[in-house]
Each structure stands twice: as structure tokens, then as C-alpha cells.
N, C-alpha and C positions, 0 to 999 in steps of 0.2 A: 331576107337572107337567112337561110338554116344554117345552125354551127352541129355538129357532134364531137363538142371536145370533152372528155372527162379528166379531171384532175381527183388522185386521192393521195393521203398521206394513210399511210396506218401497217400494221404489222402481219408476219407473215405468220396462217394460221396452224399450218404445217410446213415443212420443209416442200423448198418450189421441187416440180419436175421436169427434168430435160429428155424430152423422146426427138426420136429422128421419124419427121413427117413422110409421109407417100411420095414427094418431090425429093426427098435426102435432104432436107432442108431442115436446122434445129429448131426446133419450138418448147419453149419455156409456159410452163404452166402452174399457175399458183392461187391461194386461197387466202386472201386479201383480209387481213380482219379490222372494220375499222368500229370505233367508239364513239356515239356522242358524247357530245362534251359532259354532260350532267350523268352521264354513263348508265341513262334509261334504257337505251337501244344496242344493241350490238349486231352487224352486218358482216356476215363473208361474202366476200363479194371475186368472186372466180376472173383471172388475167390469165392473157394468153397472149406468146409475144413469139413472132416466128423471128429465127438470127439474132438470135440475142450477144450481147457482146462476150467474148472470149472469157471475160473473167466473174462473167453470170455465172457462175457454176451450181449444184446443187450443195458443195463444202461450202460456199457466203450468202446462200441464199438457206439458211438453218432456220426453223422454228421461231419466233420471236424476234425477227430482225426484221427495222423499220425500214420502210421505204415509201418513198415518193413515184408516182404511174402516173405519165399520159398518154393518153390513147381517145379511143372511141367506143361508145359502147355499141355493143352487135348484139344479135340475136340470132343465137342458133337454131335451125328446126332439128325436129328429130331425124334419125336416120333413114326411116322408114318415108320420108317425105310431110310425112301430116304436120299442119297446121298448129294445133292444139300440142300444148306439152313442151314448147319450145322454149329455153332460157337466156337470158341477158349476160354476158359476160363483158368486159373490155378487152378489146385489142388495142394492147399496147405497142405503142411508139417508140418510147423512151420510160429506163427504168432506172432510177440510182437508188444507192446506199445513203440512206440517212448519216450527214457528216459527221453527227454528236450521237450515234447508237449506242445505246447500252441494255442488256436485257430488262426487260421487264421489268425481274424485281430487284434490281439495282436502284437505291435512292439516290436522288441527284445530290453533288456536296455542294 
């Protein structure tokens, strides 16, 4: 059996965006930043999420806010049809706010 579930925890790298799709339908788009743990690697990793809930907005989805993403990962081709060039993103499912967020460089007490 094949699964395509992705789970990520990590921070947003820019502020998310909300455009209105070809269908009229909202789609949320954002740039996922996560860290290994030993903080060797650093990854944006691109989410796309069509109807997102009312209170996604682009004012709670700011620069530096953690969250939690399930989805699947897809593969977009280019516009042009070709094969070659194409990128990985997640389509996401489901998107929450991190319960315990704090910016960044806020130390925990």
C-alpha cells in the first residue's frame, strides 16, 4: 500500500498569501521554513492549501509564525507542459497555529 502523507512543524518564511483561484476558490500559499534539529540544514519548503479556513488570513499568517501542515506532497509541472523543471510543494489539508507561538527571538521563560 502507498501512503502520501506529509507532516511538517516549522515557521513561516515570509508572510502566507491569499489569491482567488481560476475557479473563485481561495488558495493560501506559503514558505514553510523548517530546521534540523542540530540546525546544519535549513529547508523552505513551498504549501498550498485551496479554502482555507476563514480565520487563515494573511494578518495571522505573519513572517515567523509556527505552524503545524498536513497534506501531500505534489509535483507541479511547468506551465509550458515540460517535464523537466517541475517542483515539489505540499498540498495541504489541514493547517493550525502553533498553541504555544512566540516569535522567534523571544526566549522561552
Amino acid at each position: 500500500m502507498d501512503n502520501n502523507l506529509t507532516l511538517i512543524n516549522g515557521r513561516l518564511a515570509v508572510p502566507a498569501m491569499i489569491d482567488i483561484g481560476e475557479d473563485g476558490a481561495r488558495v493560501l500559499r506559503a514558505l514553510v521554513l523548517v530546521r534540523s534539529e542540530k540546525r546544519r540544514r535549513v529547508d523552505v519548503i513551498p504549501v498550498r492549501m485551496t479554502d482555507p479556513a476563514a480565520d487563515m488570513t494573511p494578518e495571522a499568517l505573519d513572517a515567523g509564525r509556527r505552524l503545524f501542515i498536513a497534506g501531500a506532497l505534489l509535483r507541479r509541472c511547468r506551465p509550458d507542459g515540460s517535464e523537466s523543471g517541475g517542483r515539489l510543494e505540499v498540498a495541504a489539508d489541514s493547517i493550525a497555529l502553533h498553541p504555544d507561538d512566540r516569535p522567534p527571538s523571544t526566549p522561552l521563560a
